[in-house]
N, C-alpha and C positions, 0 to 999 in steps of 0.2 A: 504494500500500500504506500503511494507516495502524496506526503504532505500538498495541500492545492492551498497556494497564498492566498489572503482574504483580500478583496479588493482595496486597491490603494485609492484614499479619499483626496479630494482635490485639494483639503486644507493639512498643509503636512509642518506639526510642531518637530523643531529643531533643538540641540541638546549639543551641549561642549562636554567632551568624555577628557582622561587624561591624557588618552591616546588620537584623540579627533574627535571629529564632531559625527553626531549622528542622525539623520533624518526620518521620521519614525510615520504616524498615519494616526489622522482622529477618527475613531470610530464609534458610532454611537455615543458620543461625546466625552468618551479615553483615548487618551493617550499610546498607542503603542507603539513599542519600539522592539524588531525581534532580531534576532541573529547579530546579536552584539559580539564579537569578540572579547572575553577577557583572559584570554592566554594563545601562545601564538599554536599552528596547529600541529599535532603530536605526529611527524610523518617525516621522513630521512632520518637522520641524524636523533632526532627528538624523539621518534618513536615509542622506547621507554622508556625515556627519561621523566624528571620532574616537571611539570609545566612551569612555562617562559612565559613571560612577559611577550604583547601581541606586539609586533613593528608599527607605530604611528604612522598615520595616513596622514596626506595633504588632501583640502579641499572636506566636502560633507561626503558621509556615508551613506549611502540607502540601507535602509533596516526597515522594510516593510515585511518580507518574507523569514520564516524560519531557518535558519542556520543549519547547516549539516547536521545531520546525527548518527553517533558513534557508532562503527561498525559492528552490526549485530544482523542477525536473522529472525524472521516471524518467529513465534510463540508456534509449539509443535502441535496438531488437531491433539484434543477438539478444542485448545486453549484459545488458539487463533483465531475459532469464532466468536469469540468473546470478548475478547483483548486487542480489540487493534490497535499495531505498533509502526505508526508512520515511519516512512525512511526515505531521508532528503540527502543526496549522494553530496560530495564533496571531502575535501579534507580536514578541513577546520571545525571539528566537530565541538570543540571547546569556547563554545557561545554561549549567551543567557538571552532574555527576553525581559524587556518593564512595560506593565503596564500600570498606567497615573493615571491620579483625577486631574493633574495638569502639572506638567515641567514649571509651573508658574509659582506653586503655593511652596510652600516652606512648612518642614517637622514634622512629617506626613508619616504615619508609625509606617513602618515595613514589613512585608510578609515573603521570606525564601523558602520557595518551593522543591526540594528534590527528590526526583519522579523515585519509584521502585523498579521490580522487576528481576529480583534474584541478582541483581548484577550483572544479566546479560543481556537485558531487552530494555526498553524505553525511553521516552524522549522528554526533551518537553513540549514536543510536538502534539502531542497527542490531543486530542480535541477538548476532553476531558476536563483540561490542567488551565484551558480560557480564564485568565485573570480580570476579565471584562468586570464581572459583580464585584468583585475585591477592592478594585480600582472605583467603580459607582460609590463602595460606601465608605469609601477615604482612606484607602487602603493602596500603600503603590506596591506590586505585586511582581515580583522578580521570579524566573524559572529558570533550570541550570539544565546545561547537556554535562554529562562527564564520560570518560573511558569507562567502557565494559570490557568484563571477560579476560580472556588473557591481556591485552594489551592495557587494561586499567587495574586489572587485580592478579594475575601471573607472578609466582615467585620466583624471585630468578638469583642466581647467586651476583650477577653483575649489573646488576638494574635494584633502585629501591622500589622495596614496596611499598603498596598501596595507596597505586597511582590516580584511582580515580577518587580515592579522598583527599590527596592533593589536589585534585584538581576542584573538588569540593570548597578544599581551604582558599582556592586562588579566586574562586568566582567571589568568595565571601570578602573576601579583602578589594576586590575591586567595587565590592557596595558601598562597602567604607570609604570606599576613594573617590566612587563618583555619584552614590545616590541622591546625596545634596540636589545635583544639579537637575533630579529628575522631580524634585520635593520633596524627596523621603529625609527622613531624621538619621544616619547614620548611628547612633545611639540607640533607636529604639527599635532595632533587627530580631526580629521572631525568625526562625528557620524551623520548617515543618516538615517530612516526610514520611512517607506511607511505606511500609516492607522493608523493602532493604533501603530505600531515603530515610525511616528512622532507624535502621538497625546503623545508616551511617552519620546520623546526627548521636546517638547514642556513643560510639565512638572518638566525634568533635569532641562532646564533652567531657570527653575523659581524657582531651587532645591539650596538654600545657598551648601548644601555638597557637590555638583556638579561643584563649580566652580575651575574653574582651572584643569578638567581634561578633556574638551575640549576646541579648539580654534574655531572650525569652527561648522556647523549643516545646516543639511540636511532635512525638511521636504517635504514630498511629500503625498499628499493626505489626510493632517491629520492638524488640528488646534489646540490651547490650548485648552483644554477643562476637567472640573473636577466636580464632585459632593460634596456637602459640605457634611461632616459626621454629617448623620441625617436618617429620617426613609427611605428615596428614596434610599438613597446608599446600605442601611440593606437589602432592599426588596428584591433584588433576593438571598443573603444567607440563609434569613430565610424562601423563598419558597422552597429551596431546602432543608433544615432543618427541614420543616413540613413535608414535602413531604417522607422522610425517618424517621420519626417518631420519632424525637432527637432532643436535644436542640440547637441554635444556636449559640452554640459556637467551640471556637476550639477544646478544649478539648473533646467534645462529636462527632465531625464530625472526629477526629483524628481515633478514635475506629472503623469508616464504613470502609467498604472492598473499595478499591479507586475503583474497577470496578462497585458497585454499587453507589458511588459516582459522578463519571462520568456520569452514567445512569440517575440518579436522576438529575443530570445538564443540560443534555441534553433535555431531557422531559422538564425542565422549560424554557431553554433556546430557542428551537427553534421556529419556527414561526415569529422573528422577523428580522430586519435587522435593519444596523445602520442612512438607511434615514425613516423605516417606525417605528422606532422602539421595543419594547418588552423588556422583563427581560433582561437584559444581566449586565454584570463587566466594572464597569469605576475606573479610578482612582479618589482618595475623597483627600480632603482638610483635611489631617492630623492635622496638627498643629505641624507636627514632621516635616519628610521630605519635606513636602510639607505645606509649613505655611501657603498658600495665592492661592487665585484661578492663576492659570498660565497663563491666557490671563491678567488679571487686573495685574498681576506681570509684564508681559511687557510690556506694554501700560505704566507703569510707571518707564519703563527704566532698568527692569531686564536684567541682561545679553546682556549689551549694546554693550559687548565690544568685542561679539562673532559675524563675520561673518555667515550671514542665506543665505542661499539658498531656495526657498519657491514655494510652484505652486501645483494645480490640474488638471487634466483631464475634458475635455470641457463636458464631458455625462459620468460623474462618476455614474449619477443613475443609468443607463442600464446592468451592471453589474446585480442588482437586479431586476428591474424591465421587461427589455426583457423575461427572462430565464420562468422567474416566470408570465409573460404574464399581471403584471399589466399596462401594458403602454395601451395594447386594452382592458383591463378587469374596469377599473378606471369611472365611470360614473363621466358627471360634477355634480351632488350633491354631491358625496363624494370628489370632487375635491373641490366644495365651502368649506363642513366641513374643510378639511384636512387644506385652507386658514384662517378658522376661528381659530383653532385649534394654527397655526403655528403665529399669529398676520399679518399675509402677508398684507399689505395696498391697498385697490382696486385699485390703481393707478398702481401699482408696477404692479401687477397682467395681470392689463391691458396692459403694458408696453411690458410685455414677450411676450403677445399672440400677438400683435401687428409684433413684432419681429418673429416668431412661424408661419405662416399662414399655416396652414393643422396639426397644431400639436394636438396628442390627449392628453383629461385631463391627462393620466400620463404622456406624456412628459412634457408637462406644469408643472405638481406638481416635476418632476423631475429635469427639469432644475431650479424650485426657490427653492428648497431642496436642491443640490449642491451647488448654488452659499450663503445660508444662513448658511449652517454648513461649507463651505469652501471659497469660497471668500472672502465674507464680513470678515470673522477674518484674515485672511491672510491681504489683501489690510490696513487694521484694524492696525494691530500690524507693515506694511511696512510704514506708513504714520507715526506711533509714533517714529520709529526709524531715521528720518529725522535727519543728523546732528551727529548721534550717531558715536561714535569708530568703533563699526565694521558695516561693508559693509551690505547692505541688494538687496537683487537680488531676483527679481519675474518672474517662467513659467509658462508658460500652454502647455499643450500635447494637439494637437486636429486630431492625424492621427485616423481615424476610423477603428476597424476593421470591416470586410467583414463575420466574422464567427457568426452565429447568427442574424445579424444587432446588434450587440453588439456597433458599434461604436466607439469612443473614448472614455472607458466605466473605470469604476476602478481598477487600477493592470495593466493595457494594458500596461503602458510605464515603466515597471519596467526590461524587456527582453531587452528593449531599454539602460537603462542605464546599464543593466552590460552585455552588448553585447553578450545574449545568446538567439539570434533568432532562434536557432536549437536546444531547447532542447525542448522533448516534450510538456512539460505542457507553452511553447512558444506558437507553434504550434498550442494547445489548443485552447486561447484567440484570436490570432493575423493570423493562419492561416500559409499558405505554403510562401506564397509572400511578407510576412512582408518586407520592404523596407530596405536594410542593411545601404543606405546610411543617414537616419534619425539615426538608432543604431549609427553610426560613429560620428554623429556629436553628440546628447546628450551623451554617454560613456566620449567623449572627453572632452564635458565639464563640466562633476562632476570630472573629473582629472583631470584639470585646477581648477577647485574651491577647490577641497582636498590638491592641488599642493602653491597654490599662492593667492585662494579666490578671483580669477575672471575667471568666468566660461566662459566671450568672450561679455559678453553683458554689456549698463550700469547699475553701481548702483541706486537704487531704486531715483527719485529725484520729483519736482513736475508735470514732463510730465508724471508720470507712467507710464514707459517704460519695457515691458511684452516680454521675448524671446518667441515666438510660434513656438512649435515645432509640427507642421502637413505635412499636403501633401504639397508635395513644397519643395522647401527653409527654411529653419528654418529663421524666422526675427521676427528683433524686434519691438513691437507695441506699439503706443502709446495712454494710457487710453482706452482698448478694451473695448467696450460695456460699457465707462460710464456711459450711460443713465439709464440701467442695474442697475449699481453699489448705483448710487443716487435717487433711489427709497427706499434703504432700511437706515432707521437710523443706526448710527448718520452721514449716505453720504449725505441727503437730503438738496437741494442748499440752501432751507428757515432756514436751523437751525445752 
């Protein structure tokens, strides 16, 4: 699928960058400005290295259309019907996008967007991620492309790692450098992500170079989580490295044609997912940017002093598991393995099904798979933050969609917050009749929390008070399904 630019209006707001100036499109009475460069692009020489600084241009820029995005390949059936993942060919994939309620006003809070996608698929192209509402209610709304896959996350013995949260950290610093000029308040930078955009904000935060160039964060659907540099991090570089017959390193993976690179990724990559796992790119425990595992970095007070925004979707598995038919395909023997495998506690186990009556072994395996890759650390890292400087605020999404029996499945509530129920790949997930007035009320309050860092609900305290945002009224709950929660260590009431 390739990105189609939205029409260029005749009145075009202009914008001085440090690197040039740039010529963006009013639309619907925002500001846009898309395929900015803030780092020069990752290709010869640079390939895998750290991102560079872009080369200044003479004369204005046109920045009407989306910017290249990072070498990847569709989502594998039947994801790809569901997931559409624009691709806008070029090299300079290391672009962002603002949208303003006008280059003109001044202190305008800021909201950075970085997309998901397991780390090897999406843009910020994608239709989705339209900053158009953000921008309407005084919100200037930055999106970031970064390196996927091997070329942003690949360990390499002659290359640093964890290249596309460099390139994370390089977009962010060019906010700081030039949001001013777009209205925004450099000061008062929210950064938000869905999947792996929080699993890599989670990581920022536990980034010493990262501080102080946000105030606020936005996870959604993503926990700390990081692999220690050792042979488990190496293993899918150097299956894709044998697999193309070259050494694993950068140097010799630099030399592959990137379309057979990508090929050779794919082939080792696919087949798994992030609750059943498989080869795939995580972020590793550098010792550079990343000194220290990111969940133990906050549990010991990292980034205390950054308001969090935090929450999952109540049947994140079903995104994977429906499509793909393991919820009826799942025998309880493999549902035992998969308990034995994960350490689940038979109590615990027992607990859910209990909770569960008619549920099959994959729902079961799926509802303690969400709540152990996303609750437990979430609840985990809200409970350390007790007392802390900044605010801590926990949701859950539980509206279900109707398409598929997908339910309230993973990605669902992401149309919700940037109030784009009508764009197709909306549609997609959530159907014709998505509820607008659910969109109205979470949109609202990630702009209350980007705005003042109280999205409308309490701060995190000892009743565990959880905004739920489903069918209904959105309210606030307290300690949902503890029972739940204290089955898994260290929640368990004996310890």
């Amino acid at each position: 699928m390739t990105a189609v630019p939205p029409p260029i209006s005749t009145t075009s707001p202009q914008v001085g960058t440090v690197h040039g100036a740039v010529r963006g499109a009013l639309e619907q009475g925002v500001a846009v400005f898309r395929g900015i460069p803030y780092a020069a692009a990752p290709v010869g020489a640079r390939r895998f290295r750290a991102p560079e600084p872009p080369e200044p241009w003479e004369g204005v820029r046109e920045a009407v259309a989306f910017g290249p995005t990072a070498p990847k390949r569709p989502y594998s059936p039947p994801l790809d019907r569901l997931l559409p993942d624009p691709e806008v060919p070029g090299d300079g994939c290391l672009n962002l996008n603002v949208w303003t309620p006008s280059p003109a006003r001044t202190g305008l809070p800021v909201l950075v967007w970085i997309h998901g996608g397991s780390l090897l698929h999406g843009s910020s192209a994608v239709p989705l991620y339209d900053g158009a509402a953000f921008a309407r209610d005084g919100i200037v709304l930055v999106s970031v492309n970064y390196r996927l896959g091997i070329e942003g996350f690949g360990v390499f013995p002659d290359a640093p790692a964890n290249r596309g949260l460099l390139d994370q950290l390089a977009a962010l610093a060019w906010v700081r450098d030039n949001i001013a000029a777009f209205g925004g308040d450099p000061d008062l930078v929210t950064v938000c992500g869905e999947s792996a955009g929080a699993i890599s904000i989670a990581a920022l935060l536990a980034a010493p170079r990262a501080k102080g160039l946000f105030r606020r964060a936005v996870l959604q659907s993503g926990a700390p989580t990081a692999l220690p540099l050792d042979a488990a991090a190496r293993r899918t570089t150097e299956l894709i490295a044998k697999r193309l017959g070259v050494a694993a390193t950068a140097g010799a993976l630099a030399a592959v044609d990137p379309a057979e690179l990508l090929t050779a990724q794919t082939e080792v990559t696919s087949g798994g997912s992030p609750l059943t796992g498989g080869n795939s790119f995580q972020i590793v425990v550098d010792g550079d940017l990343l000194p220290r595992d990111p969940l133990e970095a906050l549990l010991d007070g990292a980034a205390n002093d950054v308001d969090l925004l935090m929450g999952a979707n109540s049947e994140e598995y079903r995104l994977w598991f429906v499509p793909s038919g393991l919820t009826e395909r799942l025998s309880r023997i493999k549902l035992r393995l998969a308990l034995l495998k994960f350490k689940v506690p038979g109590a615990t186990a027992r607990t859910y099904r209990a909770n569960r009556p008619g549920a099959t072994p994959g729902e079961l395996l799926g509802a303690l798979a969400t709540d152990l890759l996303l609750r437990v650390p979430l609840n985990r890292v809200a409970d350390a933050r007790a007392g802390a400087a900044g605010s801590t605020r926990l949701y859950e999404f539980g509206w279900p969609s109707p398409v598929l029996r997908l339910g309230a499945c993973h990605g669902l509530e992401i149309a919700f917050v940037f109030d784009t129920l009508d764009r197709p790949d909306a549609v997609a997930l959530a159907g014709e009749e998505a509820p607008q007035e659910l969109a109205d009320a979470m949109h609202a309050a990630w702009v209350r929390f980007a705005a003042c860092g109280d999205p409308g609900w309490p701060a995190w305290d000892t009743s565990r008070p959880v905004m739920a945002f489903g069918p209904g009224v959105p309210a606030v709950v307290t300690a949902p399904r503890d029972e739940e929660l204290h089955g898994w260590a260290p929640y368990r009431r004996n310890t």
